[in-house]
LUMSE-949926 format. One record per residue: residue in one letter; x, y, z of N, C-alpha, C in turn. Coordinates in steps of 0.2 Angstrom, whole numbers, padded with zeros to 4 digits, always signed. Layout:
! LUMSE-949926
AXYZXYZXYZ...
***
This chain:
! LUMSE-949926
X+0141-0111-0094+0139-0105-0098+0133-0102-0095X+0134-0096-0092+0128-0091-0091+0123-0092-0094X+0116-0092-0093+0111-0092-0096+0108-0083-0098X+0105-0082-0101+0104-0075-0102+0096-0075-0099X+0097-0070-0095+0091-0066-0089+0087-0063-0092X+0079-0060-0093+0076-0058-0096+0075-0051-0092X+0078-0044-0096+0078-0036-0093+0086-0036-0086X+0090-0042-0087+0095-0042-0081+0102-0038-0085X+0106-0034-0084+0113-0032-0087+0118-0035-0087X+0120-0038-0090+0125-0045-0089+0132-0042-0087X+0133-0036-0088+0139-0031-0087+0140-0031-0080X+0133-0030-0077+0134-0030-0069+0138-0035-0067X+0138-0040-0067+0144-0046-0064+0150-0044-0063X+0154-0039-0068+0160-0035-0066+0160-0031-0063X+0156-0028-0062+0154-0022-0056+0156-0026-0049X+0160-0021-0045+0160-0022-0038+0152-0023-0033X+0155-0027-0029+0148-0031-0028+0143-0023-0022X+0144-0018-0021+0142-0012-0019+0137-0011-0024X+0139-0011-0030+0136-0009-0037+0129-0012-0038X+0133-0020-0038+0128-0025-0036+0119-0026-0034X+0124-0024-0026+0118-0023-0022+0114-0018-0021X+0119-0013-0024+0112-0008-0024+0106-0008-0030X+0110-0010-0036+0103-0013-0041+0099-0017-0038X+0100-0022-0036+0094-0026-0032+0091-0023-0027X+0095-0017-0024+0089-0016-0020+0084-0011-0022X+0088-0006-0029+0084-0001-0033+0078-0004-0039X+0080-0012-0036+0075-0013-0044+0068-0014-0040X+0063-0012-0044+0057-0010-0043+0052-0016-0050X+0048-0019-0045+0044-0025-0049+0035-0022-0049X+0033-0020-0056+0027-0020-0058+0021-0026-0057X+0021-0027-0050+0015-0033-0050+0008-0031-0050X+0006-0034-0050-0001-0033-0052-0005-0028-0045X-0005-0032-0040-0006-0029-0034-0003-0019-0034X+0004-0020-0037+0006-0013-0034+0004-0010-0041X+0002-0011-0047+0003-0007-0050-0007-0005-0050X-0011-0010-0049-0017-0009-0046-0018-0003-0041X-0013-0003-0036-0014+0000-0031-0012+0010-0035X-0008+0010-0038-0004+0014-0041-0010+0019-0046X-0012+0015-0049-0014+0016-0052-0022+0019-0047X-0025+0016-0046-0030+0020-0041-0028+0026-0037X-0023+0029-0034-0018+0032-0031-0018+0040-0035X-0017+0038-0042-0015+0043-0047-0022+0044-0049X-0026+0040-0051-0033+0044-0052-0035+0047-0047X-0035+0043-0040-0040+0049-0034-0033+0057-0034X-0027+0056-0036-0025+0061-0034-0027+0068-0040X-0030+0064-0045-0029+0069-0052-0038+0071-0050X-0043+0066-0047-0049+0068-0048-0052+0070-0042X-0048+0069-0035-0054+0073-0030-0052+0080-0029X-0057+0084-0026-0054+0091-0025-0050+0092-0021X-0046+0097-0024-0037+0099-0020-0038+0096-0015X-0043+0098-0008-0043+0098-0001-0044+0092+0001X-0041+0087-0003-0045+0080-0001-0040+0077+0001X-0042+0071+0005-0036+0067+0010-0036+0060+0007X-0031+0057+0006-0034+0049+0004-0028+0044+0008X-0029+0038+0011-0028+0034+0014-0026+0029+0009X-0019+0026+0011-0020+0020+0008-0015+0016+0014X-0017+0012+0013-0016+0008+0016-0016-0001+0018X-0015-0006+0020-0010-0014+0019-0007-0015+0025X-0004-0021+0023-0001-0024+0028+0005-0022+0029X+0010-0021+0034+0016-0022+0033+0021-0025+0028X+0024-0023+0025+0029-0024+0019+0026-0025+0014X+0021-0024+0012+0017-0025+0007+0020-0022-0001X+0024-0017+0002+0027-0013-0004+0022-0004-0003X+0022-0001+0002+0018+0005+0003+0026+0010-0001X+0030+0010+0002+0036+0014+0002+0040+0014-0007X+0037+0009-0009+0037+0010-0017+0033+0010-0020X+0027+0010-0018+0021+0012-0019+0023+0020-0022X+0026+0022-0017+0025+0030-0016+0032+0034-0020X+0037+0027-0019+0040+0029-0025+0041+0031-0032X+0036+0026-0033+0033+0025-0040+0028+0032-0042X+0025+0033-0039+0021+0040-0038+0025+0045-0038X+0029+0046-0034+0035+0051-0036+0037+0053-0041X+0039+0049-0045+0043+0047-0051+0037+0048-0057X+0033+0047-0056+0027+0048-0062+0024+0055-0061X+0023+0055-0056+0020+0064-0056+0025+0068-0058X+0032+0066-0055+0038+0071-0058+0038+0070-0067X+0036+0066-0070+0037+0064-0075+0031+0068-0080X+0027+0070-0077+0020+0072-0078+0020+0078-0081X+0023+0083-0077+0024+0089-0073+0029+0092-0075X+0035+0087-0080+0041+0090-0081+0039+0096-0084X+0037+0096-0089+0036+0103-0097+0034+0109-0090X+0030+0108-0085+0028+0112-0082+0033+0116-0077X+0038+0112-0074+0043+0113-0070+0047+0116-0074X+0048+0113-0080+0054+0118-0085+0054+0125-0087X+0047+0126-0086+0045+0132-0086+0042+0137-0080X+0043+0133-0075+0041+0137-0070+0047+0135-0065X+0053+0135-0065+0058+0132-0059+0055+0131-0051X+0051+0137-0049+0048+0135-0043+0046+0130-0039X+0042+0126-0043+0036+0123-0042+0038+0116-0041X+0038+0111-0036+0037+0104-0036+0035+0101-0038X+0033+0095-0040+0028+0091-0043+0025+0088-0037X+0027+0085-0031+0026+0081-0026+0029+0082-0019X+0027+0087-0015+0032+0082-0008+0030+0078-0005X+0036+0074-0002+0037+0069+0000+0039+0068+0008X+0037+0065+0012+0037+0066+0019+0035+0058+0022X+0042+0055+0027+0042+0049+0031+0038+0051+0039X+0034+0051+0040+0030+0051+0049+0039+0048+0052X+0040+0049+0056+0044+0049+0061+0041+0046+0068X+0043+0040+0070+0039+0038+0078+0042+0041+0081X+0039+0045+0087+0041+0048+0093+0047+0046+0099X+0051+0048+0100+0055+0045+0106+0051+0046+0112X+0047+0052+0112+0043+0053+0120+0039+0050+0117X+0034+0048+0113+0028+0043+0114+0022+0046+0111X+0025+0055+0110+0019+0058+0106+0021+0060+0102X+0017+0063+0097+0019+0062+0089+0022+0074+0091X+0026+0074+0087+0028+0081+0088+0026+0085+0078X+0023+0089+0080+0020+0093+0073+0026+0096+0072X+0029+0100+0078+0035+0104+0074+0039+0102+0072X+0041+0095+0073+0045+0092+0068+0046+0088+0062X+0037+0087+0063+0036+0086+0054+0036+0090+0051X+0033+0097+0054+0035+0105+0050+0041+0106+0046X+0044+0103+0051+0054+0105+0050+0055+0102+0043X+0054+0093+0044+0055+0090+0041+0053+0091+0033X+0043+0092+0032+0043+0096+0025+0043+0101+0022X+0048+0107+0029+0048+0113+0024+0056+0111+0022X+0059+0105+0027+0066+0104+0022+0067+0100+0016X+0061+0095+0015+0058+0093+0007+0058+0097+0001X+0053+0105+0005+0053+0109+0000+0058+0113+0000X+0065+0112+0001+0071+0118-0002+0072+0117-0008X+0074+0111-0012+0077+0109-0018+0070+0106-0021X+0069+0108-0026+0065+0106-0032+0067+0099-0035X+0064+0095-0039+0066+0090-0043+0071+0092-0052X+0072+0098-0051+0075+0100-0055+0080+0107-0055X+0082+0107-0061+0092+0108-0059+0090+0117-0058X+0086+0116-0052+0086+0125-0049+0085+0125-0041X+0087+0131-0038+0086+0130-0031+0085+0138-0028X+0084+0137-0024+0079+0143-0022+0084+0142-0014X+0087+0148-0012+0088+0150-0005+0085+0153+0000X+0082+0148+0001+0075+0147+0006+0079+0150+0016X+0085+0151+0015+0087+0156+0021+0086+0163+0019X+0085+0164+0013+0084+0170+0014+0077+0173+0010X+0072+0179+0012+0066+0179+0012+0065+0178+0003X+0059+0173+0001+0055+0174-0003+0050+0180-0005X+0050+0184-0015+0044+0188-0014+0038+0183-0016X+0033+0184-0013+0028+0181-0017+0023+0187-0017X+0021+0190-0022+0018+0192-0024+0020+0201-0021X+0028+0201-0021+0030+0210-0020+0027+0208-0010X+0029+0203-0007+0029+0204+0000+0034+0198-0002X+0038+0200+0005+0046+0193+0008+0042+0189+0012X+0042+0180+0011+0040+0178+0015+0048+0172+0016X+0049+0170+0022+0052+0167+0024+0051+0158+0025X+0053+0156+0022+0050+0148+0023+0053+0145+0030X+0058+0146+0030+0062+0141+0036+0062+0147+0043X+0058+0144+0046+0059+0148+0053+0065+0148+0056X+0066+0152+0062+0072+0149+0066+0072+0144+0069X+0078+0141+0072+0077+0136+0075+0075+0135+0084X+0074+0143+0085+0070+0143+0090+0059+0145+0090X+0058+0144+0083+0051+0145+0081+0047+0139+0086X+0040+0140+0087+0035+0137+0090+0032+0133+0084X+0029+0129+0087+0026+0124+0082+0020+0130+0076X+0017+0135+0077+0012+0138+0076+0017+0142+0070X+0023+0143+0069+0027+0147+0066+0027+0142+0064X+0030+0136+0063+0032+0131+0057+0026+0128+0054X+0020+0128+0056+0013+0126+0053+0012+0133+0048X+0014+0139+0048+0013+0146+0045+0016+0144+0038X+0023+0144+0042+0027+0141+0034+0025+0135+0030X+0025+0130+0031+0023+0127+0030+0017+0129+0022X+0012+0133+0027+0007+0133+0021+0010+0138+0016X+0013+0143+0019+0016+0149+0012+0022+0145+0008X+0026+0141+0009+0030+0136+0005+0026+0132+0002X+0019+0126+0004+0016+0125-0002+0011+0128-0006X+0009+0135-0004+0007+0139-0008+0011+0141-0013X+0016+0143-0012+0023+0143-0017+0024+0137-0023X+0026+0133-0018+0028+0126-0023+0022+0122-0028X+0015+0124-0025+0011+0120-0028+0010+0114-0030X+0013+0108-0027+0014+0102-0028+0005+0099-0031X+0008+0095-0034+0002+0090-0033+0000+0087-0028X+0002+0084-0024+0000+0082-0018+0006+0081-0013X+0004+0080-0007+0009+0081+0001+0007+0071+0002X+0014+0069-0002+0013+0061+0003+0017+0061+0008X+0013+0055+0016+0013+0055+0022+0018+0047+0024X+0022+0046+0022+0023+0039+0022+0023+0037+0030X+0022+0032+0032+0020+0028+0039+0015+0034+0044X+0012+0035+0040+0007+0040+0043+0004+0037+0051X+0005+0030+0050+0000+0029+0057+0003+0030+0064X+0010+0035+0062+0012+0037+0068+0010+0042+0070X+0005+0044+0067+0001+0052+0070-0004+0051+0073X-0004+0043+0075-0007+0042+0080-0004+0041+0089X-0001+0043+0090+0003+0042+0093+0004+0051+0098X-0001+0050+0101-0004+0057+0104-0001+0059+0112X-0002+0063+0116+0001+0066+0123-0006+0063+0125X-0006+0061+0133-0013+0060+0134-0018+0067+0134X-0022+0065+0134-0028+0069+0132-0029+0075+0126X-0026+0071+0121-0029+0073+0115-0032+0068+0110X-0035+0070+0106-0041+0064+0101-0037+0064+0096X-0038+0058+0095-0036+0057+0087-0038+0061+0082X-0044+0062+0083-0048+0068+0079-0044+0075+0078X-0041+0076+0084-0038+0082+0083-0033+0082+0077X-0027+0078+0077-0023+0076+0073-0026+0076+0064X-0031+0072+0065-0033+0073+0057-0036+0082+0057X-0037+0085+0060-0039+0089+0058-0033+0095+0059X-0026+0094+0059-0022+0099+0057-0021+0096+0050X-0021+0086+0048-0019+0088+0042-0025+0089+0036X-0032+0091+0038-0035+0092+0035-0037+0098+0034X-0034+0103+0038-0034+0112+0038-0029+0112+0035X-0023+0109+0035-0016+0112+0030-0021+0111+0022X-0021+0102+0022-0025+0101+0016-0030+0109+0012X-0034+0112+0017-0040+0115+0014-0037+0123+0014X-0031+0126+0017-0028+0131+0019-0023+0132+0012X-0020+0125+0009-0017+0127+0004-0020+0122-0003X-0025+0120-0002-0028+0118-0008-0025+0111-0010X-0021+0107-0007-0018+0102-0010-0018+0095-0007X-0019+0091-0010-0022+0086-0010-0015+0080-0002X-0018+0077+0002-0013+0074+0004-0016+0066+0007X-0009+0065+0005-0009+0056+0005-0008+0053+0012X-0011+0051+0014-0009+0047+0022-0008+0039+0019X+0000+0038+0021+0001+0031+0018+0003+0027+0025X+0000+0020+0025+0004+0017+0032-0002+0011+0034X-0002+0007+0037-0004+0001+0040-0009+0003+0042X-0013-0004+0043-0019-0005+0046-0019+0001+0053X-0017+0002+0057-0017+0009+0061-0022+0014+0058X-0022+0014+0051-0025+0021+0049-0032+0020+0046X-0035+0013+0047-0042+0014+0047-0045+0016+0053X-0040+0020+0060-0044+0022+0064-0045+0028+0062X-0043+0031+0058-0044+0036+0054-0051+0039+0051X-0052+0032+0047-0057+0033+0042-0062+0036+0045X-0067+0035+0048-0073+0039+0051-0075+0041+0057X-0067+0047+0059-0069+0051+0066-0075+0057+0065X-0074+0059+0059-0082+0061+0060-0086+0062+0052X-0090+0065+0053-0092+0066+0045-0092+0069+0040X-0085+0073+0042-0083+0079+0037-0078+0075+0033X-0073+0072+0039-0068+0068+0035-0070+0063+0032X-0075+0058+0034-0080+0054+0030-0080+0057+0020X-0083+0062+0021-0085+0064+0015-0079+0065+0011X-0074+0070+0014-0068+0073+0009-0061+0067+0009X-0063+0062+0012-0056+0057+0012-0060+0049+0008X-0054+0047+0003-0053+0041-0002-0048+0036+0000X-0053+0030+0004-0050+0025+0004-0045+0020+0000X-0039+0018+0000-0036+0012-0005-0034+0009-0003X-0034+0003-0005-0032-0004+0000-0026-0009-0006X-0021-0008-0001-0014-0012-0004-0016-0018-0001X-0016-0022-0004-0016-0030-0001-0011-0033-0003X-0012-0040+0002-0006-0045+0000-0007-0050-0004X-0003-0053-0007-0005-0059-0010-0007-0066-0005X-0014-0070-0004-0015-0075-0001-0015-0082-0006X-0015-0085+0000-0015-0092-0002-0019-0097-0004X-0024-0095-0002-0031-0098-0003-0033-0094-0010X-0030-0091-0012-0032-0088-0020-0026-0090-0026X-0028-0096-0030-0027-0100-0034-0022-0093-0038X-0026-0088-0041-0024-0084-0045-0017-0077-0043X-0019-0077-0033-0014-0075-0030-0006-0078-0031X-0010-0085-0030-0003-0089-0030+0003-0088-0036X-0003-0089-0040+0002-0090-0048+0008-0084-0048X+0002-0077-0046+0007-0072-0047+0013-0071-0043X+0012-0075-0035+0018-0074-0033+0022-0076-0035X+0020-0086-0035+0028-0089-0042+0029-0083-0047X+0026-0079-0051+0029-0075-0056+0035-0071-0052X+0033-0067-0046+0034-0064-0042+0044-0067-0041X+0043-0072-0039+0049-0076-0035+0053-0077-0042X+0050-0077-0047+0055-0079-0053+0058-0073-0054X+0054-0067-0055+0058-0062-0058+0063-0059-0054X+0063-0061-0045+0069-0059-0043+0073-0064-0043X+0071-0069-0047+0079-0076-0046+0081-0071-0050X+0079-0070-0056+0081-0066-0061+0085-0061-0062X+0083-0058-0054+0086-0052-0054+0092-0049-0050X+0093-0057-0047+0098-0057-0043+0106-0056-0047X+0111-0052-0045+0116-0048-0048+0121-0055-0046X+0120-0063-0048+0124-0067-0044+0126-0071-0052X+0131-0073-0054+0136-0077-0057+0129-0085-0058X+0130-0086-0055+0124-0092-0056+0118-0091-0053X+0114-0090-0056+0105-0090-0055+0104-0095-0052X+0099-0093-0045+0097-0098-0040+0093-0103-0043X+0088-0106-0041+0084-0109-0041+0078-0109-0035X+0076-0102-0036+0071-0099-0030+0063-0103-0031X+0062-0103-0038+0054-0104-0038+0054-0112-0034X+0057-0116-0034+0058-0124-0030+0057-0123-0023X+0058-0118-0020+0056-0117-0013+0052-0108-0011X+0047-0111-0018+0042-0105-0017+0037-0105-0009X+0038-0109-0010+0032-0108-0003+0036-0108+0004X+0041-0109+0003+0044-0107+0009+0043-0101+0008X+0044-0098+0003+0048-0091+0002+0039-0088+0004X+0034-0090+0001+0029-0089+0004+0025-0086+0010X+0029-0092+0013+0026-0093+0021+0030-0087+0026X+0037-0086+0024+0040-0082+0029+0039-0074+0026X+0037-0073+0021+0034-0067+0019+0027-0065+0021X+0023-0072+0022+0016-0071+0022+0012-0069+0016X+0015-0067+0011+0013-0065+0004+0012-0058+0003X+0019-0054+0006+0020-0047+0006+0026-0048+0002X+0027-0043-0006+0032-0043-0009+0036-0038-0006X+0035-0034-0002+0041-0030+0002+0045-0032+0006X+0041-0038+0012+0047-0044+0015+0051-0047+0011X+0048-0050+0006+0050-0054+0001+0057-0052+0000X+0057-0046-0002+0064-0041-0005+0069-0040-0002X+0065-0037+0006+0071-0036+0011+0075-0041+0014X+0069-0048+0012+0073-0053+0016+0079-0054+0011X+0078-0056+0003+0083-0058-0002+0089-0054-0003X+0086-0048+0000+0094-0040+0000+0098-0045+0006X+0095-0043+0011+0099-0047+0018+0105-0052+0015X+0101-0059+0013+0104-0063+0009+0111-0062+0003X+0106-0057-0001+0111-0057-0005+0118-0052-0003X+0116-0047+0005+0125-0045+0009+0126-0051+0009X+0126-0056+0015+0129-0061+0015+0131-0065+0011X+0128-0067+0005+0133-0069-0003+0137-0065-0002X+0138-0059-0005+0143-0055-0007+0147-0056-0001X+0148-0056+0006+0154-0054+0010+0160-0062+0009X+0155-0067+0005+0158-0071+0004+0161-0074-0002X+0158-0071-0007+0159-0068-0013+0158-0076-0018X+0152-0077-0015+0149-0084-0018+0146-0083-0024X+0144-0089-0027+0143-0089-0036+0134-0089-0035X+0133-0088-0031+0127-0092-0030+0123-0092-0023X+0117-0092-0020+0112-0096-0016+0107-0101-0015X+0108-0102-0009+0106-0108-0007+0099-0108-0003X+0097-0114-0001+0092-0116+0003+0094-0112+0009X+0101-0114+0011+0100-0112+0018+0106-0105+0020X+0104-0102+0015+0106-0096+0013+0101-0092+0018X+0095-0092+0013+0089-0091+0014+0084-0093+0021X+0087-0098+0024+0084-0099+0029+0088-0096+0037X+0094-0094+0034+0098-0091+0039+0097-0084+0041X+0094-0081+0036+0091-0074+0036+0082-0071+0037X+0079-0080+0037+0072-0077+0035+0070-0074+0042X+0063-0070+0041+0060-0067+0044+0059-0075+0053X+0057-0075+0058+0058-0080+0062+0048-0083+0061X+0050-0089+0065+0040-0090+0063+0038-0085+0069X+0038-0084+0074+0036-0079+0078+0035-0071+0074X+0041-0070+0070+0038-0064+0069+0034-0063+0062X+0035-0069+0058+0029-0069+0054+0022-0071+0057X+0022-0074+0062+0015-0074+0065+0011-0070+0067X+0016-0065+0071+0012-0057+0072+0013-0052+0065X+0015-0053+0063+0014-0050+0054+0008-0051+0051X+0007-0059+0052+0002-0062+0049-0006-0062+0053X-0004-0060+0060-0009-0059+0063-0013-0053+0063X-0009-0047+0061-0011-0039+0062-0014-0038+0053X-0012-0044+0050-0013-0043+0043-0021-0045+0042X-0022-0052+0047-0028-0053+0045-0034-0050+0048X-0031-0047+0053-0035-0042+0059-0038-0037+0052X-0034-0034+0051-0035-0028+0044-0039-0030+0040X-0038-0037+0037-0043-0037+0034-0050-0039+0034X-0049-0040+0040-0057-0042+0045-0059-0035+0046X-0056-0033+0047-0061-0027+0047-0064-0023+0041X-0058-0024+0033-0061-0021+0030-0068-0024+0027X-0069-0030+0029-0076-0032+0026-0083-0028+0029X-0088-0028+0026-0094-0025+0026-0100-0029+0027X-0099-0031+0032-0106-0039+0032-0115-0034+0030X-0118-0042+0028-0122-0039+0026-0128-0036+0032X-0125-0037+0037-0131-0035+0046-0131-0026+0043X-0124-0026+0045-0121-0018+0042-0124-0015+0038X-0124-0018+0030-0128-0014+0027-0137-0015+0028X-0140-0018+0031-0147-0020+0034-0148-0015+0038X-0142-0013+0041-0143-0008+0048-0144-0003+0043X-0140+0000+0038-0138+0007+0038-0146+0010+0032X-0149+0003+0028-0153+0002+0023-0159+0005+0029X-0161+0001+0035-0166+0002+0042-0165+0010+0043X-0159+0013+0047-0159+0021+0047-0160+0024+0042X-0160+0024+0034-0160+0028+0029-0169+0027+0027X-0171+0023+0031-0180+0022+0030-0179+0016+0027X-0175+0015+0021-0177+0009+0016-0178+0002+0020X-0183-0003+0014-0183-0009+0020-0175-0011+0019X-0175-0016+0027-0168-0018+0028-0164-0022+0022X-0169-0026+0018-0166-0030+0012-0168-0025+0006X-0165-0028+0000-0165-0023-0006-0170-0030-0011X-0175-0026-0012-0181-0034-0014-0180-0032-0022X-0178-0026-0027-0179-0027-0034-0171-0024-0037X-0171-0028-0043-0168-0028-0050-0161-0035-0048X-0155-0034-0051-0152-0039-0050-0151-0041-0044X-0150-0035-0039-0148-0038-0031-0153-0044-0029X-0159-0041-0030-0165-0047-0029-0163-0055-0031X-0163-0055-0038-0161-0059-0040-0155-0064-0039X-0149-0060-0037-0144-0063-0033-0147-0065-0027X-0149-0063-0023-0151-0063-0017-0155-0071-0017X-0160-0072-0021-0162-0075-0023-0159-0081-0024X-0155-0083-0029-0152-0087-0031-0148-0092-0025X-0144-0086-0021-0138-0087-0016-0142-0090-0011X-0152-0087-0008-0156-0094-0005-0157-0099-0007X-0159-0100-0014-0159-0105-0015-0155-0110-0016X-0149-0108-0017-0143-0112-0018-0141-0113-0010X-0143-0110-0006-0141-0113+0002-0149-0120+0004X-0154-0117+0000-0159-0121+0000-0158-0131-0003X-0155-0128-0008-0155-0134-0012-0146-0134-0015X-0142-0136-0011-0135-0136-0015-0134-0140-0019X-0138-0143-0023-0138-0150-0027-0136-0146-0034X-0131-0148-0040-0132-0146-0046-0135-0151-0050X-0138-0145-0055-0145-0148-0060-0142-0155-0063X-0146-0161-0060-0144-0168-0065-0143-0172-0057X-0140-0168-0052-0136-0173-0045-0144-0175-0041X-0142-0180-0040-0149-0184-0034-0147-0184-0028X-0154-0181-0025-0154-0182-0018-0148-0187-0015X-0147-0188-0009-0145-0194-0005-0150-0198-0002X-0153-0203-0008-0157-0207-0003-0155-0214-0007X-0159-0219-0001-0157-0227-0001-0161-0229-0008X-0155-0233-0009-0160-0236-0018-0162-0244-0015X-0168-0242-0019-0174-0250-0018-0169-0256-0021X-0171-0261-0018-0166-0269-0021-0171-0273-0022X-0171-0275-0026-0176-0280-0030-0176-0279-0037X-0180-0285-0041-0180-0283-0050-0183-0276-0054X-0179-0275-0057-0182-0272-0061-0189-0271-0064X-0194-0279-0062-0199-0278-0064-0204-0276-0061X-0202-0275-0053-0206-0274-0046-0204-0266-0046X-0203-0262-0050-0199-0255-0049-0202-0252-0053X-0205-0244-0052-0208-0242-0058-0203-0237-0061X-0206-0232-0064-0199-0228-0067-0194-0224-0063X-0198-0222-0058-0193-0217-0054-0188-0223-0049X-0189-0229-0050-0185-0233-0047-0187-0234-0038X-0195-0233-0038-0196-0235-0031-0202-0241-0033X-0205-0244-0027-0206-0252-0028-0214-0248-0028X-0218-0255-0033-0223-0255-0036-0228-0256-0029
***
C-alpha cells in the first residue's frame, strides 16, 4: 500500500513516464538559502535606482537558474494589473550569456538574442516587431537586419527597453562576459552593461559564478551603483546547514514520480558529498537517475542507482575547489579593514562602543580561554589535608 506524500499528486503515477519527469524536473523547492537569496534579489531590484547593476552570485549548481526563475515568476505576478492594462510592457527580460566559440564574448549576439526576449510579452498579446513601431508619432524598428553591426543592435536594443519598460534585464551565466578578444579590459565590458543600464533607466541583474567578483570593483563608479548577493551552499561544518540539507533530500524522495518511495535521507551524506552541498547538483544528478529508472520502468531506486550516475570524485573536487576559492575571497579580514580605517584618517582599530567591547572580550578570551569556575592546569600538592591551607597549596 502506497504511502501518501506530503504536496506529491498521486494521479501522476498513471501518467506516462515523459509526464513524470518533467514534474521532477519543474518542481521547484523553497529552501531557505534560495528563498533568502530571492528575497534579497527582489528588494535590491524594487530599491536601488533604475540604473543600478547587482551581482549575484555562488557556487556552481547552487540553484542561480531558479533563482532567477523564481524571480520571473513574481515580478510577472507583480505587474500583472499593470500588463493587463498596458499590453506593451514586460515585467522582466530574461537573457542566458552564451560562451563564446571563438573565445570572445560577441555583444551582437547578446543584442540579437534580447531583442528576440523582447517580441512576445508574458501576456496573451504580441507586437510585430518586423514591422516599425510608433513611439511617440516616430517608427522605430526593434529588430535590425540581419546584416546590422553590432552599434545598430546596441540602438535597438535600448528603444525596445525603452518601449517595454521591464523591471529589470536578468544576465544569467554573466561570467561569460568575461571572455574578451585580446586587448580589451574587463572594464570595458561592464561599462556597456552599465550605459545600457543608465541610457534606458533599468535595473540589470548579472547572475553567474564566482568569475564575477572580478567585477565587483573595476572602478569607483561601479563600486558605488552595483549590489552585491551572495548564493551560497549549504556546508558541512554547520550543524544547522546540515539539518536543512536532510530536509532537503527528504522532500525530493518525496517528490520523486516513483511507485515506491526511495529511502534517500539513509544515504544523506553520500548524497552530500557528491553535490558538495549544492541543491542544483543535487537535482540534476536525481533527474539523470530518475531517466534511467524510467527506461527500465522500475518501482523504485536504489543505492546503486545513484552511484551509477553521481557526479565522479574528480569532478566534485574541482567544484569543491573553485567553491572554496569563492568563498575565501569573499571574507573581509580584519588587516583590510585596519588598512582602509588607516587611509580614511581613523586610528587603525575601532576603540569605542560595542565594537570595543567585543574587541575586548575576543582578547581576553584568547588571553584566558578558561570558563568561569575551570582551574588552571596545575600539579595538585599530595599530602594531608592538614599540611594544606585553603587554596590547597602546602603550609
Amino acid at each position: 500500500m502506497a504511502v501518501a506524500r506530503a504536496g506529491f499528486p498521486p494521479e501522476l503515477l498513471s501518467q506516462p513516464w515523459s509526464a513524470r519527469i518533467h514534474y521532477f524536473q519543474a518542481y521547484m523547492m523553497a529552501h531557505p538559502r534560495l528563498v533568502a537569496t530571492r528575497e534579497a534579489l527582489l528588494n535590491a531590484i524594487h530599491e536601488v535606482p533604475a540604473n543600478s547593476l547587482i551581482l549575484v552570485f555562488g557556487p556552481t549548481g547552487v540553484g542561480k537558474t531558479t533563482l532567477r526563475v523564481k524571480v520571473e515568476q513574481l515580478l510577472a505576478a507583480e505587474l500583472l494589473p499593470m500588463l493587463e492594462a498596458d499590453r506593451g510592457r514586460l515585467p522582466v527580460v530574461s537573457v542566458e550569456c552564451v560562451a563564446p566559440e571563438s573565445g570572445s564574448f560577441s555583444w551582437r549576439d547578446h543584442f540579437r538574442r534580447l531583442l528576440l526576449q523582447m517580441d512576445e510579452p508574458l501576456v496573451d498579446y504580441k507586437i510585430n516587431t518586423a514591422a516599425p513601431v510608433h513611439i511617440a508619432d516616430k517608427a522605430v524598428r526593434f529588430m535590425p537586419s540581419a546584416k546590422a553591426v553590432g552599434a545598430e543592435y546596441h540602438h535597438a536594443v535600448e528603444r525596445a527597453l525603452a518601449f517595454r519598460r521591464p523591471m529589470a534585464v536578468l544576465i544569467d551565466e554573466a561570467q561569460h562576459l568575461a571572455r574578451m578578444s585580446s586587448g580589451r579590459r574587463l572594464s570595458d565590458q561592464l561599462d556597456v552593461i552599465k550605459s545600457l543600464a543608465n541610457r534606458t533607466n533599468t535595473v540589470h541583474v548579472l547572475i553567474g559564478t564566482y568569475e564575477l567578483l572580478a567585477f565587483r570593483n573595476l572602478s569607483a563608479q561601479l563600486s558605488r551603483r552595483s549590489i552585491d548577493i551572495y548564493f551560497p551552499r549549504y556546508k558541512a561544518d554547520d550543524p544547522d546547514d546540515l539539518k536543512v540539507f536532510r530536509t532537503i533530500v527528504k522532500s525530493f524522495e518525496q517528490q520523486l514520480p516513483l511507485s515506491e518511495s526511495p529511502d534517500l535521507l539513509k544515504d544523506w551524506e553520500y548524497l552530500y558529498e557528491r553535490s558538495i552541498g549544492c541543491v542544483g547538483i543535487l537535482k540534476d544528478w536525481l533527474v539523470r537517475v530518475l531517466v534511467s529508472v524510467s527506461r527500465r520502468s522500475a518501482e523504485t531506486l536504489k543505492r546503486k542507482d545513484l552511484e551509477a550516475h553521481a557526479p565522479s570524485v574528480a569532478q566534485c573536487d574541482k567544484m569543491l575547489s573553485e567553491a572554496v576559492e569563492g568563498e575565501v575571497r569573499l571574507i573581509e579580514s580584519a588587516e583590510e579593514r585596519s588598512r582602509l580605517r588607516t587611509r580614511l584618517g581613523l586610528s587603525g582599530k575601532e576603540n569605542s562602543g560595542e565594537a570595543a567591547d567585543s574587541s575586548t572580550k575576543i582578547a581576553a578570551q584568547a588571553r584566558n580561554p578558561l570558563k568561569p569556575g575551570q582551574r588552571r592546569p596545575v600539579r595538585d600538592a599530595v599530602g594531608t589535608a592538614s599540611s594544606m591551607d585553603a587554596n590547597g597549596s602546602r603550609l
